[in-house]
C-alpha positions in Angstrom: -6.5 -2.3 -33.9 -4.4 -5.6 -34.3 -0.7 -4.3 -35.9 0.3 -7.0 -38.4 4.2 -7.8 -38.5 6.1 -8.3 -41.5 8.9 -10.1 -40.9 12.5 -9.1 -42.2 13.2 -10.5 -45.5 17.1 -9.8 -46.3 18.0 -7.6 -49.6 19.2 -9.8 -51.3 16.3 -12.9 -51.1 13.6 -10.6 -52.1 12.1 -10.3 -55.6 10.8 -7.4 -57.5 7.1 -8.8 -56.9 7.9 -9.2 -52.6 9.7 -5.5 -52.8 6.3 -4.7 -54.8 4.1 -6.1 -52.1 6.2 -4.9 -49.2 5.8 -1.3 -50.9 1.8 -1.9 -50.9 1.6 -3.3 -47.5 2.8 -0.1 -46.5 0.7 2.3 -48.3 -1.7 0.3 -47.0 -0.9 0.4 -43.3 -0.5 4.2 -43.9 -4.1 4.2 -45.4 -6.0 2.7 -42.6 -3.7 4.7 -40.2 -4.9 8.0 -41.6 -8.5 6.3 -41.9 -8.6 5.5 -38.4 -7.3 9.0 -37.1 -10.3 10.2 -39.7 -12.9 8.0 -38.2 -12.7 8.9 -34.8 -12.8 12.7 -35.4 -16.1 11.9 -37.1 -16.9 9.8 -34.0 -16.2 12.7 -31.9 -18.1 15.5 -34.2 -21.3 13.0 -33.6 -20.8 13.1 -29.8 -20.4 17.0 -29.9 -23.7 17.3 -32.2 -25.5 15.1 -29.6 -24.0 17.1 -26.6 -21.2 14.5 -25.0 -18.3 14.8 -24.7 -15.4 13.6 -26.9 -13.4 10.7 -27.0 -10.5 12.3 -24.0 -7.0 12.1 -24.9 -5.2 9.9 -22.4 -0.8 9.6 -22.2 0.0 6.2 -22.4 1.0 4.6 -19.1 4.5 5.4 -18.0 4.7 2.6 -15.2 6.8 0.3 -17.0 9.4 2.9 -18.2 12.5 3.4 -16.7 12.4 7.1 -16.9 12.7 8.6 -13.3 9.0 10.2 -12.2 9.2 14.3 -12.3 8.4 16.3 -9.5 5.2 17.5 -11.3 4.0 13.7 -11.2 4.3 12.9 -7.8 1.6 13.8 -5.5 2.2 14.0 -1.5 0.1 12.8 0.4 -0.9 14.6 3.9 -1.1 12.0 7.0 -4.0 12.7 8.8 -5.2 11.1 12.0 -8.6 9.7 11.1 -9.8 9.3 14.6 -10.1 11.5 17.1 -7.9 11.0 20.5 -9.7 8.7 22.6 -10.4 9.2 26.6 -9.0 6.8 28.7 -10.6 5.9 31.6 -9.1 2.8 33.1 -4.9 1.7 32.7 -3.8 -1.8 33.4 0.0 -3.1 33.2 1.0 -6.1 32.8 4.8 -7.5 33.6 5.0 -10.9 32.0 5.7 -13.6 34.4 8.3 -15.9 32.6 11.2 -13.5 31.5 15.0 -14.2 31.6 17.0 -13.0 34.5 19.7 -10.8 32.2 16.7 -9.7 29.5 16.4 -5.9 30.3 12.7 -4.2 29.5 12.1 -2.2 26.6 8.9 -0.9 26.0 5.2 -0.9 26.5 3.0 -2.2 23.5 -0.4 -0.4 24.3 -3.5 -2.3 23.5 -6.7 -0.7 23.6 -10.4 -2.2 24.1 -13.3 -0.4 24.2 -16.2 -2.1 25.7 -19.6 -0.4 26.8 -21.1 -0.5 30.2 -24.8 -0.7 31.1 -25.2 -0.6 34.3 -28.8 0.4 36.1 -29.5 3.4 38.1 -32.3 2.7 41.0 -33.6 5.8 42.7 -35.7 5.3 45.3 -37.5 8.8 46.6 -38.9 8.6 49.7 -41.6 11.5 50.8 -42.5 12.3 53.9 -46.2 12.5 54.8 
């Protein structure tokens, strides 16, 4: 529902018939608000007749405020390893070939590639006779 705005009209520029109007427009506005609230209990008496649900009653979003989040509202998360440790069958290290004489080594950076090996198996049984 669209909220209309009046704009501010000073005391002393309005007339009895604007302060009259200004008076209706909010009767009015307090109509339709208690209409509204009216309708959608009706709306949610139908869906309990029918068997669903009602309408749930959400908290407006409090992203945008500058309130500081509770403890209740945050939720920690656990850090889980998703995959399993892997077996390693094969290391290689590489020294790169182009380093300043004064530069002094730091650490590894591990890179890992897993590949998949056929490779045939030829038996050859021999009986004797």
């Amino acid at each position: 529902m669209a909220k209309i705005e009046i704009p501010h009209i000073p005391e002393e520029e309005q007339s009895p018939i604007v302060k009259l109007l200004l008076n209706i427009i909010s009767q009015q506005a307090e109509i339709i608000q208690k209409q509204a609230v009216e309708i959608q209990l009706l709306k949610d008496e139908v869906a309990r007749l029918k068997g669903k649900p009602p309408k749930p009653k959400i908290s407006p979003s409090t992203m945008d405020s500058a309130l500081p989040r509770t403890k209740r509202s945050r939720k920690k998360r656990k850090n889980k390893k998703k995959n399993k440790p892997m077996k390693i069958d094969k290391e290689v290290i590489l020294h790169p070939d182009n380093l300043p004489g004064n530069s002094k080594f730091r650490e590894y950076k591990d890179f890992l590639v897993q590949d998949i090996i056929i490779s045939t198996n030829n038996i050859n049984f021999r009986r004797g006779k």
